[in-house]
N, C-alpha and C positions, 0 to 999 in steps of 0.2 A: 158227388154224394159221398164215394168215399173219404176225399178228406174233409167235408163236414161232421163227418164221423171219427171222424181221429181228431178232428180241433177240439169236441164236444170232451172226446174222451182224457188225451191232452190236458183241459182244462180242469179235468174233474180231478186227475192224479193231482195234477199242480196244486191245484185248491187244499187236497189232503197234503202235501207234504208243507205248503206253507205253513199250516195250522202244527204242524208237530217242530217247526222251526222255534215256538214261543215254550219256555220253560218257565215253571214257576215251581215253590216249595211246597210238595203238596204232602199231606203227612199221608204216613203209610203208603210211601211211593214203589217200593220195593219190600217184599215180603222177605224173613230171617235169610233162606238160602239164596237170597240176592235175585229173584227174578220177577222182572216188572210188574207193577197191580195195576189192574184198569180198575182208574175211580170215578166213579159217578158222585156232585154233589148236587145236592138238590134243599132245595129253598127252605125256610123252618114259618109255618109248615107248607107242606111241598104243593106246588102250584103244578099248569094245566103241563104245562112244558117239562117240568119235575117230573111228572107220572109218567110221562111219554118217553123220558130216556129210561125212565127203571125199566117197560116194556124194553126197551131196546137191552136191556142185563140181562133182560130174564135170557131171549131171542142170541145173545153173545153168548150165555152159558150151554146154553142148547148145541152149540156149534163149536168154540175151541174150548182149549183146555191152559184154563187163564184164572188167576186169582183173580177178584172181584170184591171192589169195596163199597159200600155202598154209604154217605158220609153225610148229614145234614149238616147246612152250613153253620151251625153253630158247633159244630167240632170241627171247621176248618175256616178257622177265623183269617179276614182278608182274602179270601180266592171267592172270586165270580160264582155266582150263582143262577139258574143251573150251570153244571160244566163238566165235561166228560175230560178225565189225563188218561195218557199209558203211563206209565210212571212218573215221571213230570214234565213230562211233553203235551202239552195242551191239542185237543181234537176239537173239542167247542167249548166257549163260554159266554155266558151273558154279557153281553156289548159287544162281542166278537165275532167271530165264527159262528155262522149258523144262528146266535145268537142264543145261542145254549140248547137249542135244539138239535139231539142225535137223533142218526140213524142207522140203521142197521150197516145199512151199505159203507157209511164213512168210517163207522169203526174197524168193520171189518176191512177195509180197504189198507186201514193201517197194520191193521193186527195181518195182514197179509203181508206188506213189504218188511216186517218185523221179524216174518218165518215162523209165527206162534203158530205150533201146534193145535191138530182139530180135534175134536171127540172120538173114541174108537166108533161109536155109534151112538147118531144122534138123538136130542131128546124129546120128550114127546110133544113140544110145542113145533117138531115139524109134522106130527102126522097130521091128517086130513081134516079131522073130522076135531080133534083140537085147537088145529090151525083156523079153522073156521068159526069158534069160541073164540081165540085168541086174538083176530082181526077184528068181530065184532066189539071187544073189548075196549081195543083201540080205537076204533070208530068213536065211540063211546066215547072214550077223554077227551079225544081231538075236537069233539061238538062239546063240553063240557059238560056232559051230567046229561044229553037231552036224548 
């Protein structure tokens, strides 16, 4: 059992550092004092998968302490759409990875072996009783509209 549990997990890192092996030019990759942006771009106008990784920005901001851009693809002409960068390091994109669907866990997973910094204290999309608006929300996109 245990190493079906480390193949699992293994695989998962693996999965995440392949996806940051692919570089592309993504504008506003790096903010003026030179530290990486996590971009989210999403579709013009933003489809079911689109909505579902801004939920996953909101859920990042709550938790480190990270520029965030938020770019529909018609201000980032030629890059896949949806598609999550750390600064031009690719995490998901449409035909790729996930296929442009983020999630909480694979970003953070990067933004962990990256050493980005967390929140001094988190935001209110962890408390309870928010948290529980904020999953039905989710719910909600992922059924589309129903």
């Amino acid at each position: 059992m245990r190493k079906l549990i480390f193949a699992i997990v293994a695989g998962a890192v693996a999965s995440t550092a392949l996806a940051a092996d692919i570089s592309m030019p993504v504008p506003g990759a790096e903010n003026a004092a030179g530290q990486k942006v996590l971009t989210f771009i999403a579709k013009d106008p933003p489809g079911q998968r689109c909505n579902g990784n801004l939920q996953v920005a909101a859920e990042i901001a709550n938790t480190y302490r990270i520029p965030i851009q938020l770019l529909p693809a018609s201000l980032a002409p030629g890059m896949p759409a949806p598609a999550v960068f750390y600064g031009t390091q690719m995490i998901v994109a449409d035909g790729r990875d996930h296929n442009g669907a983020a999630s909480y866990q694979l970003v953070a997973d990067v933004l962990e072996m990256e050493g980005v910094a967390k929140q001094d204290k988190t935001g209110l999309l962890l408390q309870d009783k928010v948290r529980q608006d904020f999953d039905a929300l989710k719910a909600t996109i992922k059924a589309g509209g129903k």
